[in-house]
N, C-alpha and C positions, 0 to 999 in steps of 0.2 A: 723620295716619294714611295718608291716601293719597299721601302726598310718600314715606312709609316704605316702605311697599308696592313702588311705581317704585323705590327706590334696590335693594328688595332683590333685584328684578327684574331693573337692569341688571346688578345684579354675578353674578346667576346667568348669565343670558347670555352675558357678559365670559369667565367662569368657562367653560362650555360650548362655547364659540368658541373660545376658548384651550385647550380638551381635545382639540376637534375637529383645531385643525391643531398641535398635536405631537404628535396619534397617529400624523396623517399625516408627521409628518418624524423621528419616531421611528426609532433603528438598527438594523437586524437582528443582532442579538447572536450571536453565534457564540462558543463554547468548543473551547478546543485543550489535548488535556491528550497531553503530549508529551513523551519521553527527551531532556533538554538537560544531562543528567546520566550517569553510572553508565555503565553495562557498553553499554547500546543506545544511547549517544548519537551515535555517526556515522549514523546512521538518523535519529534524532529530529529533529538540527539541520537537515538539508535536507530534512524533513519541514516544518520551522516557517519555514525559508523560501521553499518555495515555496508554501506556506499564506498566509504572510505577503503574497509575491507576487501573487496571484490576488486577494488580499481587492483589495491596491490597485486593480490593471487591472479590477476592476471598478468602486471606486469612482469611478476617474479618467473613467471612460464616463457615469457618474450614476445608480452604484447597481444597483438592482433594484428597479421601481416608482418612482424618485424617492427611495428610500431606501437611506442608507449603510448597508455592513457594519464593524459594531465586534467587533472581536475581542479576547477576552481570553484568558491564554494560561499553562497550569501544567503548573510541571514534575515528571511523577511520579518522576524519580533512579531510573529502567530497575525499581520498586519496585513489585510490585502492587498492594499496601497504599498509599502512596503515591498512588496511579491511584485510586485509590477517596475518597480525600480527597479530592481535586480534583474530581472530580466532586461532590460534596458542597460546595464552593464554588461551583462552579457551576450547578450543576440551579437554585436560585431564579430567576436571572436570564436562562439560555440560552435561544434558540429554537430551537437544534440542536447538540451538541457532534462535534468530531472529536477520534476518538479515537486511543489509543499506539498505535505501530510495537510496540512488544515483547507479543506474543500474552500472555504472563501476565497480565500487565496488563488487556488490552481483555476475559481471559475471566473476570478481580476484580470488573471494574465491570457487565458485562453481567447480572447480576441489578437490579442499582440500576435500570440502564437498564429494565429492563421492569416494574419500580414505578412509575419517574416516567411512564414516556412521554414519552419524548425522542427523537425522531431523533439518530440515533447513527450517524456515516460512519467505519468503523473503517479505519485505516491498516492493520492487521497481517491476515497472510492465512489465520491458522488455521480449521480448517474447522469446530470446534466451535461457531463464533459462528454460523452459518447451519443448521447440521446437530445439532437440528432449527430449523426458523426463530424467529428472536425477532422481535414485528414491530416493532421501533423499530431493528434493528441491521442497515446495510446494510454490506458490506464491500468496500473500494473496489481493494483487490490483487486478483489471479488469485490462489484460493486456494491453499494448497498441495496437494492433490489435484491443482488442474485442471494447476499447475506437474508436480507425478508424471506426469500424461497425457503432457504434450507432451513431455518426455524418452523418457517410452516410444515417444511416434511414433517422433523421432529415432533409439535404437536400434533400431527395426525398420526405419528404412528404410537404417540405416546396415548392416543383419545385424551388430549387436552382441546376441547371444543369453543371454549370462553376466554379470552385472554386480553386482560389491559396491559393500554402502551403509554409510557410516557418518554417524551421525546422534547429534544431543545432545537425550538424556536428560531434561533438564532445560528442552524448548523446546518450549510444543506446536504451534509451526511444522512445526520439523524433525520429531515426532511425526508430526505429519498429514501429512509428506510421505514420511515413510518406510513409515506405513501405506496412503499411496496408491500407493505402489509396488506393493506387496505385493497390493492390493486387485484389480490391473487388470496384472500383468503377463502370468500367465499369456495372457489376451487378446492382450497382443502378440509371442506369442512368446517371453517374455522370463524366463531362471530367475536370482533373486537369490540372490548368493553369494559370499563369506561377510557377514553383517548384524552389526558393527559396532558397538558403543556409544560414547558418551563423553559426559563432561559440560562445561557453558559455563565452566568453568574450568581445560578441560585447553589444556597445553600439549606435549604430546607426544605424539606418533602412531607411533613408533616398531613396537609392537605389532600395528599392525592394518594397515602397511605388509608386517609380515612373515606375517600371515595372509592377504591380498591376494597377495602372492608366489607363496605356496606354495598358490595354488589356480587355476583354468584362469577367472578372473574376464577379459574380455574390456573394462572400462571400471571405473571408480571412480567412483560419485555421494556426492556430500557435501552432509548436509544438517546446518546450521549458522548462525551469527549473531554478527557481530564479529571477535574477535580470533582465535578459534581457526580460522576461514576462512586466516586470513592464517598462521600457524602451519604448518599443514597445508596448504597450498599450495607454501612454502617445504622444508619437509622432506620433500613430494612431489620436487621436482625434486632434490634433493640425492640421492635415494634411487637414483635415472634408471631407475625404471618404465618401463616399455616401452606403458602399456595409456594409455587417454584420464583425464584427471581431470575430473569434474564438477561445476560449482558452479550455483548457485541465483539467484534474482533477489537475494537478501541482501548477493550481493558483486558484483554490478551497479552499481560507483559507486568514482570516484576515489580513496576513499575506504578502499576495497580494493584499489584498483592503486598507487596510490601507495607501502606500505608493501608490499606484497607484491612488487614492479620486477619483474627480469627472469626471475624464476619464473614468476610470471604467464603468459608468453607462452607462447603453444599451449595453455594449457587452454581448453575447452569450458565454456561458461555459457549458461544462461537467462534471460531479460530480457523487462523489458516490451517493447513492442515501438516506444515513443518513443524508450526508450535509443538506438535506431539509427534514429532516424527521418529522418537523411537519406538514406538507402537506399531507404525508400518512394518508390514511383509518387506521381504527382500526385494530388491528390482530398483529400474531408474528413479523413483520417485525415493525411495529410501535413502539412497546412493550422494542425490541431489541434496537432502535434508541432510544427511550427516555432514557433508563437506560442510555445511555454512554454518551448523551444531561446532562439530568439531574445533572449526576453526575460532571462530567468534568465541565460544568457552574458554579455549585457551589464551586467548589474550583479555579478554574481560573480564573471566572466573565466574559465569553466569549465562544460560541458556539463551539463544538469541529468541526474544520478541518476538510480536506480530509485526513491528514496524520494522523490525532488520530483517525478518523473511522477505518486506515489501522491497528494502531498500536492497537487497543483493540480487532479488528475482530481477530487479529492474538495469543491474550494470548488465547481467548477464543478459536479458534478452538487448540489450543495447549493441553488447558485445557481439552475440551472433547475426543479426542485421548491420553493421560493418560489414562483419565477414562476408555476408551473403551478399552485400553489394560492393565486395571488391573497391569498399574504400569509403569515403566518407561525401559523399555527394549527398546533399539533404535529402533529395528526391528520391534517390536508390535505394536509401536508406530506409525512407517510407512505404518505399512500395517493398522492400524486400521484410518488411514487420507486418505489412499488409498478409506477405504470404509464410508468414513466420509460425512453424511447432516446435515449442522446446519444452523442456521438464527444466524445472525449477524449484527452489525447496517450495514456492508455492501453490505448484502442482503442473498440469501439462498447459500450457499455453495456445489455443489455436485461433489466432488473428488472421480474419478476412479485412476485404474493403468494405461491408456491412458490419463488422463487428470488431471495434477495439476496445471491448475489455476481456477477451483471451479466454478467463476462466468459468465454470458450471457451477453446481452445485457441489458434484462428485468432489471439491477440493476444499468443502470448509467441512473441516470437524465441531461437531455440538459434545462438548464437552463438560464435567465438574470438576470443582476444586477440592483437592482432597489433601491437609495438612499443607498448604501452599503450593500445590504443585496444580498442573493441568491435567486432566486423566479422562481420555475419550471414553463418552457412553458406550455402552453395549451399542445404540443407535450404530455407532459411527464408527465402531469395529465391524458390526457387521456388514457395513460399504468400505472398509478397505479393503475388503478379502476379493 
């Protein structure tokens, strides 16, 4: 009996000891549920790899804590419905998921999100995901409001006073950026006109070229995603408008210069403010941009995007809220991003329990395109300094 005792003893022990240390070498599991499909996927794909990216360079340092990040990774095919299955594969297993670049999407899943209790880093910038707060859903873009703001700076300081918007119907990105126009222009001066509709599967602007015309509109802002950017970009310059054309962080990426070439040139965009981070002064912000520059160029042979600034700001602020909660407890997790300031290539991050989406205005660049490249206005050189 007491031989039986000792045996059962050592194997609980055995058992115990061997609990103890692969909880401690256990993964940090991470969920990417992400457009590598459908209508959003030039957003999604350098969402996932610069995701992909940052999992590495951290694990190649030795983790967080001594612990790798494992990521697993679903594609919702630009589908809301889709977004919500995947989440649903993954809530068992995640310790935090990043969510779709395409706002329908991230605003399907954000109910699931505040059942499970999951930190939830959303790629897409719509403001209904914060407004009012969910506390599991931090949002890792400049919303689209705070994007409205700094255009409005730009035309006030530009005295552009008159400015049409056209915006898709079908996006509650572009929604939220055409009601933050709306919401805050008077503030800067600024009277909208004529407002514009279309949806994510137009391909002709013809109409609202000729209601732009025939009105004393002083600038053209577009707010959109994917293809009809490129569209309506193209049959902007063919038109030979005489006013500015505006686009959005959405066509912030090779992605939309490539297919759109020499039209491109001379319009006005907004951008994180990594997109052009070698134009920044020295300092943390510069420091932060280069790494995710540096690195992503070298293995892609191309500048990283609006969407892999999104998609690497987001491992990293994930990564430093672990850290600060000494491990991966959901709730730690969220309250240590609650009280979370970090620099990132896209820009300083300061998350309260009132505010998850982190960034101002100070971090989006109003920039032109010049010979295919991004090249900040005078505007936005003289706020880095």
């Amino acid at each position: 009996m007491r031989r039986a005792i000792v045996l059962v003893l050592a194997i609980c022990l055995a058992g115990c000891g061997g609990a103890a240390d692969s909880a401690g070498d256990d993964p940090i599991r991470i969920g990417q549920i992400v457009s590598l499909t459908g209508n959003y996927s030039p957003l999604g794909t350098e969402n996932q790899k610069s995701v992909a990216l940052a999992v590495d360079t951290i694990n190649a340092a030795g983790g967080i804590g001594g612990r790798r990040i494992e990521l697993t990774v679903r594609d919702d095919k630009s589908l809301p419905d889709q977004s919500v299955l995947a989440f649903n594969e993954l809530k068992e297993d995640a310790d935090a998921i990043i969510g779709s670049p395409f706002s329908n999407s991230a605003l399907a899943t954000i109910p699931l999100v505040d059942r499970e209790e999951i930190p939830y880093l959303s790629l897409t910038p719509a403001d209904e995901q914060i407004n009012p707060i969910h506390p599991y859903v931090f949002v890792v873009p400049a919303t689209s409001a705070t994007y409205a703001e700094a255009a409005l700076q730009y035309f006030q300081a530009s005295k552009l006073t008159r400015v049409a918007v056209a915006f898709d119907t079908k996006s509650s990105y572009a929604v939220a950026g055409a009601k933050g126009l709306q919401a805050k222009a008077q503030q800067y001066g600024v009277t909208l006109g004529p407002i514009e509709e279309f949806q994510t599967t137009a391909t002709e602007f013809s109409a609202i070229f000729t209601h732009v015309r025939a009105s004393d509109a002083q600038a053209l802002m577009f707010w959109g995603t994917g293809a009809p950017g490129v569209a309506l970009t193209k049959q902007y310059a063919a038109q030979n408008l005489d006013i500015p054309l505006v686009l959005t962080g959405s066509q912030a990426s090779k992605l939309f210069l490539d297919p759109a070439g020499p039209a491109a040139d001379g319009v006005t965009i907004a951008s994180s403010i990594g997109v052009v981070g070698s134009y920044l002064p020295a300092g943390d912000l510069k420091a932060a941009a280069d790494e995710l520059t540096t690195a992503f160029q070298q293995k892609y042979g191309y500048p990283p995007p609006q969407f892999a600034q999104d998609g690497y700001s987001g491992v990293k602020l994930l990564a430093a809220a672990v850290e600060k909660a000494g491990g991966t407890d959901r709730a730690k997790v969220r309250d240590a991003l609650e009280t979370l300031t970090l620099t990132t290539p896209n820009g300083t991050y300061t998350y309260s329990p009132t505010n998850h989406s982190g960034l101002t205005t100070d971090f989006i660049s109003i920039n032109t395109i010049e010979g295919g490249k991004f090249v900040p206005t005078e505007f936005a050189k003289a706020r880095f300094q």
